[in-house]
N, C-alpha and C positions, 0 to 999 in steps of 0.2 A: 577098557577105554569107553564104548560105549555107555558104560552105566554112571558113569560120570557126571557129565553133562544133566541123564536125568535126576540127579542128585543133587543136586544144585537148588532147584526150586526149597525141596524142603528144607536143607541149610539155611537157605536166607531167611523161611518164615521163622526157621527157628533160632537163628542171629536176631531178629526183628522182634521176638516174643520177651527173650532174654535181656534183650538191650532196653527193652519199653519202659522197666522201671525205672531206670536211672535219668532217662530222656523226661519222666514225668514226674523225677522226683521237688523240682521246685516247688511245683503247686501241690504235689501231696504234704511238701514240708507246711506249705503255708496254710492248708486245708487244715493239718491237725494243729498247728495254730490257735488258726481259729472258730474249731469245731470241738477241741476236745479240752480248751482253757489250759491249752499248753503253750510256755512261755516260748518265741522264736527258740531260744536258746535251749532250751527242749526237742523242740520240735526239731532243731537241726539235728540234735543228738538222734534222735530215731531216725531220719535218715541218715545220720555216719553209720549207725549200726546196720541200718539193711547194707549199704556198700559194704561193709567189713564181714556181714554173711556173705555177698556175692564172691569177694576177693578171695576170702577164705576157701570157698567150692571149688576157684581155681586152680590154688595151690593143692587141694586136697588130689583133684583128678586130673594134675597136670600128666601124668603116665598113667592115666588107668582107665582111659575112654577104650581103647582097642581091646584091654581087657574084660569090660565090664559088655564090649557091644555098643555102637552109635543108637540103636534105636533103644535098650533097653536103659542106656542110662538117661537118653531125652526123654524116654516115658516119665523116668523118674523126677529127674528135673520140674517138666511141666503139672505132674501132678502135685510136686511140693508148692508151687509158683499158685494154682488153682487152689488148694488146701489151703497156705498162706495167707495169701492176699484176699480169699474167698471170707474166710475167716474174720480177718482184718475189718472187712469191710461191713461184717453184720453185728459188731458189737460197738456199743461206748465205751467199753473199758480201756482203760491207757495197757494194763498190764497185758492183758488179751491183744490188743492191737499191737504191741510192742514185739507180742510173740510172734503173731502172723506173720510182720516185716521179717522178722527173722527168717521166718521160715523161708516163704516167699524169696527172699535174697540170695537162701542157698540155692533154693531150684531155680533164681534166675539165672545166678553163677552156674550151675552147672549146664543149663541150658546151652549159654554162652560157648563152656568148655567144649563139647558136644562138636557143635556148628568149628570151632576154632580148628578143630581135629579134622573135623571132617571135611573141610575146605583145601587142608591138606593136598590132596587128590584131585583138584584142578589145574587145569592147565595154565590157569593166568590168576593167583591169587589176587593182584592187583583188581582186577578188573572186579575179582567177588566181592574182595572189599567195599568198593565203594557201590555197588547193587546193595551189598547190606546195609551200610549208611544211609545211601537213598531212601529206601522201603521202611526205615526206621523211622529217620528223619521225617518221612511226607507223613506216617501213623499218628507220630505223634504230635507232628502239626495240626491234622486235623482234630485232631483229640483236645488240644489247648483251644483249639477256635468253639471246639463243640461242647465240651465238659459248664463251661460260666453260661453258659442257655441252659443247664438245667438241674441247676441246682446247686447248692452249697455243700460243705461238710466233706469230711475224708472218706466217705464210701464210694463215690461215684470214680474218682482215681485207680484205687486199688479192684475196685471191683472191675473195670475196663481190663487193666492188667491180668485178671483173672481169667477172663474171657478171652482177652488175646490169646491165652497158655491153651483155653480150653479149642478155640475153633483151630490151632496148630497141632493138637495132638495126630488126627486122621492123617497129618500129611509125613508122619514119623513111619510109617507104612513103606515110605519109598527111603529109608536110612538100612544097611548093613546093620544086619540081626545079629551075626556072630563076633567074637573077636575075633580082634589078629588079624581082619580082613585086608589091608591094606598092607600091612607089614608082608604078607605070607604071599602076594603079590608082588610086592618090589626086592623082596630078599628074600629068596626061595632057599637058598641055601644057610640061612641065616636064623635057626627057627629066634622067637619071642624068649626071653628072657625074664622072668619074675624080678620084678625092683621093688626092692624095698623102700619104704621113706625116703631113708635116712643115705640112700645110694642113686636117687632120682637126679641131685644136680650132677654127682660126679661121674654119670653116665650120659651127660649131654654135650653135642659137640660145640664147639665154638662158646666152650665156659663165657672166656675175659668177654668179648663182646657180647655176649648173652647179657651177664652182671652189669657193666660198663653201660649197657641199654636199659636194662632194668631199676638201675639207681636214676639214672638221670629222665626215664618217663615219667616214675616216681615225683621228680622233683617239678617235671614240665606238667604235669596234670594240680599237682597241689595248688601251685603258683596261681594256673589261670581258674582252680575255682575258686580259692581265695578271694579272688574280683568280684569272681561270680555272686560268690555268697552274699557279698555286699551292695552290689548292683544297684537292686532295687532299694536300695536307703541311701546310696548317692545320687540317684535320679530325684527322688525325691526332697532330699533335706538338702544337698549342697548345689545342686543343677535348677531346685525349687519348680519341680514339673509334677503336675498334677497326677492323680495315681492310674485315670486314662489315659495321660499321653505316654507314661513311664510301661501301658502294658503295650501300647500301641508300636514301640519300640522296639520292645520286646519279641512281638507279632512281626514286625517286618522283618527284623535279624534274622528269625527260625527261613524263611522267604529266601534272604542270603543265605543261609546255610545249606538250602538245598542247592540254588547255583554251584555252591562252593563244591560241593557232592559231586555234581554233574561234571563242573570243569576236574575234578582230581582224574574223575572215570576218563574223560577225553582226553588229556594229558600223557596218561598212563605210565609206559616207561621210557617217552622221549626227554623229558630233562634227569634220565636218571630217579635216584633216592637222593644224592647227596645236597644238592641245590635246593628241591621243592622244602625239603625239611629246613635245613640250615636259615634259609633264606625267608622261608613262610615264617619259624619262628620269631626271626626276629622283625618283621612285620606284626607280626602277635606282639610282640614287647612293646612298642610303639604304638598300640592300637592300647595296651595295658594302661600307657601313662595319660595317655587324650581323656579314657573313659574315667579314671581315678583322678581327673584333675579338672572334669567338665563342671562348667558353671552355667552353662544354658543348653537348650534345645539340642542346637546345630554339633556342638562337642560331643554330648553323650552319647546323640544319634550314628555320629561318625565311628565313635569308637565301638560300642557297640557293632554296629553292623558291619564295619570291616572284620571285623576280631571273629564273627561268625561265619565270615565269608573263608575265611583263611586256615581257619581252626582244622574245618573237617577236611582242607587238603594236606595238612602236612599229617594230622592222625592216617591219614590212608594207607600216606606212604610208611610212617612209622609200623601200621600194621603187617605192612609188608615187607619190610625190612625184619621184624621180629618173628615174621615164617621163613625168610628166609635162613634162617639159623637154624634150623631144621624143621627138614620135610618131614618128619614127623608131628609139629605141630606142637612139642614141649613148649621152647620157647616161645610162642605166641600164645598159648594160654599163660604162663608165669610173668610175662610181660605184660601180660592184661590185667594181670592179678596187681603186678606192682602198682599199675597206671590204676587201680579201683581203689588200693590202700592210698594213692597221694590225692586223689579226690574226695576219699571220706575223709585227711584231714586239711582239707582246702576251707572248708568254713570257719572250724575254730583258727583257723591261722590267716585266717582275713582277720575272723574280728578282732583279736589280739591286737595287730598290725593296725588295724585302724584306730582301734583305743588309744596306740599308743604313742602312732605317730601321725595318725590323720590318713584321712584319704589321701594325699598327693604324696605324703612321703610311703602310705605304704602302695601305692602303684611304684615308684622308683626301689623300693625292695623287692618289688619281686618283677619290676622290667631287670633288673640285676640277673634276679635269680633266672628267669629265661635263658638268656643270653648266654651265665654258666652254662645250663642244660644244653643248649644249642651246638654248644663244641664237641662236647665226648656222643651226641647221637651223631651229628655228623660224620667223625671219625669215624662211626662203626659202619655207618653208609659207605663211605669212600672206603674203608679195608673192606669191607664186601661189594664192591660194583663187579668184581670177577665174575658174580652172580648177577646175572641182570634181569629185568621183568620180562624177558623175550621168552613165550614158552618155549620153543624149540633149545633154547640155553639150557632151559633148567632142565629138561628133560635129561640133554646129554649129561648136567653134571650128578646123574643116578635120582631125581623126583620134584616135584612139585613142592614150594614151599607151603605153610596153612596162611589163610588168609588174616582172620580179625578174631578179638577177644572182645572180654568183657571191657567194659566203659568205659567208655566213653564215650561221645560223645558227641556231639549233637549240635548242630547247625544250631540251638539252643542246648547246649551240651547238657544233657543228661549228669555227666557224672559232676556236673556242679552244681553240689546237693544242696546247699545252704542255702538258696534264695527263698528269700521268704516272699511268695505273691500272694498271700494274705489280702494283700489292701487292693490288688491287682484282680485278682480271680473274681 
C-alpha cells in the first residue's frame, strides 16, 4: 500500500511524456507542412500514421506490461520516443522523418500503456486520471505559447517531445522492476498465466461492455476530430478570421481545457459516470454544430471553447469507466488503443465530409454521430455504477481499476491530428 502513492509521480510524468505527442500533433502536422513542402493532406497522413504506431503499441502490450516489468518496458518506450522523434527532428528527409514518427509513436504508445497498467494500483483511478490530463494539458500549453517565439520548421516539435521522453526516464527508477508485481499481490493464490495473442480478449472480464465501449469511443473520438482537422479552415475561409485571431482562439480553448481538467478532478465521483459522460457528450454535439456552422468571431469562439471545456470532462470519466472493467488495466489500455485508431481517422473523415457536404452539413453528420456514441457508453456506465469511484468500493469488490490510455486528448485535444496550424504557428 504504501508504495503506491509513491508511484504515482512517476506514472503521471510518464502518462504526460507519452500523451505529448498527440497533444502537439496539430502544429507538428502543420510544421511539416510547411517545412518539408508537404501537402496538408500529406502531412495529415504522417500524423495518422504516428497515431496508428501509438494505437498499435497498445494493442500489442495490452497484457504484457506485468510480464515484460512497468519499468523495463517504459525504459523502452521512452528510449524509442527519444530515438524516434530525436531522429525525426535532425533530418529533412520526408522518408527519415516519416520513420522517426513511426518510431516515436510506438514508444509513445507504449509509454502510455505502461502508466495505463500501472495506475491500476491506485486508490482513485479517477482522481489520476485527470492529474494526467492536467500535467499534459498545462506542458503542452506551454509548449504551443513557447515553440512560434523560436522558430519555424518541424524540428523544434518533435525534438521537445524527445526531450520530454529524455528528462522522464530518471523518474522510471520509482516503477516495479519485475513482473507480475501487482498481479502476485492481489491474487496470491492465482499465479500469472502466459496469454497468447490470440487468447488476450477471450480472457478479459466484462467482454460485451469492454467491446460495446471500445466501438463506440472509436466512434466518439473520430467524430470530434474530424471537426478538429478542419478547424482551422473554417475559422478562416467560412467565419473569415484572420490567421491571429483563428490561433488566438485556439490559445484560449487550450486555457478552457485546463479548467475543464480541473472541474472533472473536483467533480470526481459525485455525479456518478453515467450523467458526466452522457450528458458532456451531448453538449460536445452542440458545441460540434455552433463551431461547423460559425460565420463570425463570437460563433467559432463559442464553440470552440465550450467543446474544450467539456471534452476533457467527459474523456476522464470515459477513462475511468474503461479501468473499471478490469483492474488489471486490459481494458483501459485496448480502449485507448480504439479511442487512438478513431482519431487517426478523424482528419481524413472531416475532410471527406466537408468536400462533400460542407462545413454545416458535416457538423450535423457527426452531431449525429455523437449522439449514436452517447447511448451504448452510457449504458455501459449505468450497468457498471455497482462499481463506483469511492476507493473504499473498489477495494471491497477485489482492486483498483487503471486509470487512463493513450489519446487523447487535450483541453486542445492532442488526438485531433489533422489541424493544420501552418498559417497559425
Amino acid at each position: 500500500m504504501s508504495s503506491r502513492p509513491r508511484a504515482l509521480g512517476p506514472l503521471v510524468a510518464l502518462f504526460t511524456a507519452g500523451y505529448l505527442a498527440p497533444y502537439l500533433l496539430p502544429t507538428v502536422v502543420g510544421r511539416l507542412s510547411a517545412g518539408l513542402g508537404l501537402t496538408p493532406a500529406q502531412a495529415g497522413l504522417v500524423g495518422s500514421v504516428l497515431l496508428l504506431a501509438s494505437a498499435s503499441a497498445g494493442f500489442t502490450l495490452a497484457a504484457r506490461v506485468e510480464r515484460l516489468g512497468p519499468r523495463r518496458a517504459a525504459r523502452i518506450g521512452l528510449g524509442a520516443m527519444c530515438l524516434g522523434y530525436g531522429s525525426a527532428a535532425l533530418t529533412a528527409s520526408v522518408p527519415l522523418v516519416v520513420g522517426g514518427a513511426v518510431m516515436g509513436g510506438f514508444g509513445s504508445g507504449t509509454a502510455l500503456a505502461v502508466a495505463a497498467a500501472g495506475i491500476a494500483a491506485q486508490r482513485d483511478p479517477h482522481r489520476a486520471s485527470t492529474l494526467g490530463l492536467l500535467t499534459v494539458s498545462a506542458t503542452a500549453g506551454a509548449l504551443y505559447l513557447t515553440l512560434p517565439h523560436l522558430g519555424g520548421g518541424h524540428e523544434l516539435p518533435f525534438a521537445s517531445i524527445a526531450l520530454a521522453a529524455a528528462l522522464v526516464w530518471p523518474l522510471t527508477g520509482g516503477l516495479a522492476g519485475g513482473a507480475g508485481h501487482r498481479t502476485a499481490e492481489r491474487q496470491p493464490t492465482r499465479p500469472e498465466k502466459s496469454e497468447r495473442p490470440e487468447t488476450v480478449l477471450s480472457s478479459l472480464p466484462h467482454r460485451r461492455s469492454g467491446l460495446v465501449l471500445a466501438v463506440a469511443i472509436l466512434c466518439w473520438s473520430m467524430a470530434q476530430n474530424a471537426l478538429w482537422g478542419v478547424s482551422g479552415r473554417i475559422g478562416l475561409t467560412q467565419a473569415g478570421l484572420s490567421e491571429v485571431t483563428v490561433g488566438a482562439v485556439f490559445a484560449v480553448a487550450l486555457g478552457a481545457g485546463l479548467a475543464g481538467v480541473t472541474a472533472a478532478g473536483a467533480l470526481g465521483s459525485r455525479l456518478g459516470r453515467a450523467a458526466p459522460i452522457g450528458a458532456g457528450t451531448a453538449i460536445i454535439a452542440v458545441c460540434v454544430l455552433v463551431t461547423s456552422g460559425a460565420e463570425s468571431l463570437p460563433a467559432f469562439a463559442t464553440g470552440e471553447i465550450l467543446w474544450n471545456v467539456f471534452y476533457p470532462v467527459v474523456l476522464s470519466y470515459l477513462l475511468g469507466l474503461a479501468a473499471s472493467l478490469d483492474p488489471r488495466g486490459r481494458w483501459a489500455v485496448l480502449v485507448g488503443s480504439a479511442s487512438s485508431l478513431g482519431v487517426a481517422c478523424g482528419p481524413v473523415t472531416g475532410s471527406v465530409l466537408s468536400e462533400q457536404a460542407g462545413y454545416p452539413g458535416m457538423g450535423l453528420i457527426l452531431c449525429a454521430l455523437l449522439l449514436l456514441a452517447a447511448a451504448p457508453m452510457t449504458a455501459v456506465a449505468l450497468h457498471t455504477s455497482g462499481r463506483p469511484l469511492v476507493p473504499g468500493s473498489i477495494r471491497r469488490r477485489g482492486g483498483a481499476p487503471t486509470a487512463a490510455v493513450t489519446e487523447i486528448p487535450i483541453p486542445v485535444p492532442a488526438e485531433r491530428s489533422g489541424l493544420d496550424l501552418s498559417t497559425t504557428a
